[in-house]
C-alpha positions in Angstrom: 18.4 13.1 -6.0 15.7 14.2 -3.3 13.3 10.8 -2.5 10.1 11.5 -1.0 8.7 8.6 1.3 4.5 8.9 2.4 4.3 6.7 4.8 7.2 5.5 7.2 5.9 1.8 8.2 7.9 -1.4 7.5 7.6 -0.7 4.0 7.7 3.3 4.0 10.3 3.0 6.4 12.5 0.0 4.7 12.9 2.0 1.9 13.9 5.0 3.1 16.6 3.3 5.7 17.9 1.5 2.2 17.9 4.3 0.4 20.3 6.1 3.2 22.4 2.5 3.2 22.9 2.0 -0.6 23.0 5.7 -2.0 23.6 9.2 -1.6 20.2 10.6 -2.2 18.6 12.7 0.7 15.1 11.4 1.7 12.1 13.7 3.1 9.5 12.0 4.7 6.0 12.2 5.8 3.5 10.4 8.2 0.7 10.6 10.3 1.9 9.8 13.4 4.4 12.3 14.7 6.5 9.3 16.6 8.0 8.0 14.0 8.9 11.1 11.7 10.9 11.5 15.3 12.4 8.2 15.3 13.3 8.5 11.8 15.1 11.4 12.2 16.7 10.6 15.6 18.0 7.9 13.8 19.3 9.9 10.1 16.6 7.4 8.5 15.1 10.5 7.0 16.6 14.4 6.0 13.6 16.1 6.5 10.0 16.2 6.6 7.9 15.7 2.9 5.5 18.9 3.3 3.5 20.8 0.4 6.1 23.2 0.7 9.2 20.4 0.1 7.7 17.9 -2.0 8.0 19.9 -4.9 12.1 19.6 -5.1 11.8 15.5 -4.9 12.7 13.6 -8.0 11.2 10.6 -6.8 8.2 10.3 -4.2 7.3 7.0 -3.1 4.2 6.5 -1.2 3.6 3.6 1.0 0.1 3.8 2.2 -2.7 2.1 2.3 -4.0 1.7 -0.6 -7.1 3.9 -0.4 -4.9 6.2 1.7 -2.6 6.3 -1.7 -5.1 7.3 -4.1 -6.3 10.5 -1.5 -2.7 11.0 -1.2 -1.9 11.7 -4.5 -5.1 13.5 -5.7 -4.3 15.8 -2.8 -1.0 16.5 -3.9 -0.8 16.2 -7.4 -0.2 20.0 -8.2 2.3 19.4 -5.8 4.6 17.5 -8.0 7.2 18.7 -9.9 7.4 18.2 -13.6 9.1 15.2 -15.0 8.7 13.8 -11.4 8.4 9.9 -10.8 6.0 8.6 -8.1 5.8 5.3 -7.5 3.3 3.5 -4.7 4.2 0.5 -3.0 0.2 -0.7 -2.3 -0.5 -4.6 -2.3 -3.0 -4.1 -5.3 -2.5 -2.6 -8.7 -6.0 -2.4 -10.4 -7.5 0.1 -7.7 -5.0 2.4 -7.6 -3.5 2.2 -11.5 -7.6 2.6 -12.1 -8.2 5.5 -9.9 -5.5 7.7 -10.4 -5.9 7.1 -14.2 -7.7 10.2 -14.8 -5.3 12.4 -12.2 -1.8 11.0 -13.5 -3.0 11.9 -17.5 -3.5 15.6 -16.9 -0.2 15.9 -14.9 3.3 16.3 -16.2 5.0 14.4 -13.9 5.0 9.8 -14.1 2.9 7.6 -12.2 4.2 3.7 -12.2 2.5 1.5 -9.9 5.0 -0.9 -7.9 4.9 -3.6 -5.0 7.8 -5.1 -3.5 7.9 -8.7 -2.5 9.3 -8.3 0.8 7.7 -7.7 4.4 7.5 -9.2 8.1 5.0 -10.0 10.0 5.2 -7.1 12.2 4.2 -3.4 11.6 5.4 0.1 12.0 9.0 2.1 11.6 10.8 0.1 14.5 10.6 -3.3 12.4 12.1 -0.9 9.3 15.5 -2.7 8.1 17.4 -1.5 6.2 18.0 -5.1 4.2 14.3 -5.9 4.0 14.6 -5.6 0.6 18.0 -7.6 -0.3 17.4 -10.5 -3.2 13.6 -9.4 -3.1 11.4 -8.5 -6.5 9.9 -5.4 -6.6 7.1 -5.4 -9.4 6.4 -2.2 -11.3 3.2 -2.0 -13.6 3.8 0.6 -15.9 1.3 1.4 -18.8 1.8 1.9 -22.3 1.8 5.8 -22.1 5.1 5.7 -19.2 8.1 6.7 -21.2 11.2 4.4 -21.5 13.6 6.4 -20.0 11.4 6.6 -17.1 10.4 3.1 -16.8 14.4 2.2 -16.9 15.1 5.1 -14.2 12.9 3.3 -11.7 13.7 0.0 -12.5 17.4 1.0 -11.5 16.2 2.8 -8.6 15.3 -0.3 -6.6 18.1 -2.4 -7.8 20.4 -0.3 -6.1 18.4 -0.4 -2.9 19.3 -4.5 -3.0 16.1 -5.9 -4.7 17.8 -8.8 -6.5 15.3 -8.4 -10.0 12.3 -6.2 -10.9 9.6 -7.8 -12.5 7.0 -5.5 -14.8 3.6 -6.8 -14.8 0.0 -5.2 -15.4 -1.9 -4.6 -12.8 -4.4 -7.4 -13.6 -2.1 -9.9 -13.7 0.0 -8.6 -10.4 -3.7 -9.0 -8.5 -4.0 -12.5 -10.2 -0.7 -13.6 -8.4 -1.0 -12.1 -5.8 -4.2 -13.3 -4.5 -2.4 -16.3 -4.9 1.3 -15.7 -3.4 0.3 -13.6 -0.6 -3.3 -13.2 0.0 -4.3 -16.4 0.0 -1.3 -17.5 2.5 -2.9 -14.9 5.0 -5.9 -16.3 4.7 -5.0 -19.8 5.5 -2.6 -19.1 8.5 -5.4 -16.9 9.7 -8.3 -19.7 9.6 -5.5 -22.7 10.4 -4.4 -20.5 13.6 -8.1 -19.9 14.9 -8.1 -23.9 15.9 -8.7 -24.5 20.0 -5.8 -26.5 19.6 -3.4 -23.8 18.2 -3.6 -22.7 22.0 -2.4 -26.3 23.4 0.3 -26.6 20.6 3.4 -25.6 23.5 5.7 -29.4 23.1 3.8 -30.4 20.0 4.9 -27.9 17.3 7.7 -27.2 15.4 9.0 -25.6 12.0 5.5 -26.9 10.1 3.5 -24.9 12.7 5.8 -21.9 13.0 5.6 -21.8 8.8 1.5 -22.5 8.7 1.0 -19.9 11.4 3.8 -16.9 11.1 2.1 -14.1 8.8 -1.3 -15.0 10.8 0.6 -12.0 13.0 -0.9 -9.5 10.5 -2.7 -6.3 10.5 -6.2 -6.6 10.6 -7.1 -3.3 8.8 -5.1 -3.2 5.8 -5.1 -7.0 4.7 -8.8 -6.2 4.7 -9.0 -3.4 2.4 -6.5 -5.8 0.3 -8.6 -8.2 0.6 -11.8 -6.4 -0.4 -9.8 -4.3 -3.3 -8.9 -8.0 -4.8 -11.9 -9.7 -4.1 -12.7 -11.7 -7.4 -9.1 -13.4 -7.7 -9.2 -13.7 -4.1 -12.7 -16.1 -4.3 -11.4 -17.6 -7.6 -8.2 -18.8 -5.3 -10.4 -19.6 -2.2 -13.0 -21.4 -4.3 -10.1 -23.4 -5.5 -8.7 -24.1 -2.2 -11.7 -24.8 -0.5 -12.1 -27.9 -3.8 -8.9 -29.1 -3.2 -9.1 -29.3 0.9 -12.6 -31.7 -0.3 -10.1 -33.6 -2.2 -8.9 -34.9 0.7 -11.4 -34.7 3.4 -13.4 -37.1 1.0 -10.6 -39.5 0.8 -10.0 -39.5 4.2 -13.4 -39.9 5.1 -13.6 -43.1 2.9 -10.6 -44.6 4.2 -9.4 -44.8 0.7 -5.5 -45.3 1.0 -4.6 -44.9 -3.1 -6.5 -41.6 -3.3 -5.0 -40.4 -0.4 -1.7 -41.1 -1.4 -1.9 -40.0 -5.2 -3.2 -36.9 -3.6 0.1 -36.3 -1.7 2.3 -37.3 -4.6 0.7 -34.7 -6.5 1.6 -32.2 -4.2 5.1 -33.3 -3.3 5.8 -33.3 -7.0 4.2 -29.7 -7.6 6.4 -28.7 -5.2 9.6 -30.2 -7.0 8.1 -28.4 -10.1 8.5 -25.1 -8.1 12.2 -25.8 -6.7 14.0 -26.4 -10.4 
């Protein structure tokens, strides 16, 4: 098969260096800055460059955008795309993008799945691509009631043979619902609990607990916000919850009161237990 790639960041990139490792496919690739289309091809990450012209012989085109820069990406090129083609974005929300391309994707006679996979760093751009990124990771794939089964099974193969240990299907509401929860709301917190004055004394005081609270605070700026403003009602419902729960505490700190405290803690450590069966 041909694989398209829009966008050759960690994710962009990851995919297409795992698509070289694990298969046989050719990729073409495309992306803004000139740089790294020439590392890609310096080095054999990519085949070729994804064009007008060449995007109409891939099978697969995956786009890996921002994702406002996904939508304009595929209403630019949807006559583009071959019939019986499968695209599949790799954006951080679902609703927008499943929403907005609705109308584009029902006229067309090529697929449209929405997809996010699970993995990342907390560093940006083609040089942190690995080709592994993905290994034991879920990649989540929301499609609708119109995709085809033979489709939905082709993609869901797809990214198990790139090393994604399951793929999950979801709907795109309940993919924002978690994660606003699993990943948006962990951002948030490393970025407020980094911001302390003390975060820039913590040299001989830290260890693993701070390294965990504070690694993905190392983010980029510009698109967690757009994710963070294209998820913005799970994102307060989570914050709102947070914010409750961190008053919880405060309050029974502030009173000294040892059997709160200490129930409160318990709760947690055995919430946690929950999630390690």
């Amino acid at each position: 098969m041909i694989v398209g790639v829009a966008g050759l960041g960690l994710i962009g990139g990851s995919m297409a260096k795992a698509i070289k490792l694990h298969t046989k496919h050719s990729v073409l690739a495309y992306d803004i800055v000139q740089t790294e289309l020439e590392k890609a091809k310096l080095t054999g990450t990519i085949d070729g460059l994804l064009t007008e012209e060449t995007l109409p012989s891939c099978d697969i085109v995956i786009i890996a955008l921002y994702p406002m820069d996904i939508v304009r990406y595929v209403e630019a090129h949807a006559q583009h795309i071959r019939d019986s083609a499968l695209v599949i974005d790799c954006g951080g929300v679902k609703r927008f993008i499943c929403d907005r391309l609705h109308g584009t994707v029902s006229s067309r006679s090529w697929h449209f799945i929405g997809g996010h996979p699970m993995a990342g760093r907390e560093y940006s751009g083609f040089s942190y691509a690995k080709d592994d990124l993905f290994e034991n990771a879920s990649m989540i794939l929301t499609p609708d009631s119109e995709t085809p089964h033979e489709v939905t099974r082709t993609a869901k193969e797809f990214f198990l043979d790139l090393g994604f240990r399951r793929v999950i299907f979801s709907s795109p509401k309940n993919h924002d619902e978690m994660i606003a929860y699993t990943s948006q709301m962990a951002h948030i917190v490393s970025s407020a609990y980094v911001r302390s004055d003390l975060a820039l004394k913590h040299k001989g005081f830290s260890a693993g607990s701070f390294q965990d609270m504070t690694r993905v605070a190392r983010l980029n700026e510009r698109m967690w916000t757009e994710l963070f403003l294209l998820n913005r009602e799970p994102l307060l419902y989570d914050l709102d919850g947070m914010i409750d729960r961190l008053q919880e505490f405060r309050d029974a700190l502030a009173a000294e009161d040892e059997a709160r405290l200490t129930a409160l803690l318990r709760e947690g450590r055995e919430r946690k237990e929950m999630l390690d069966e």
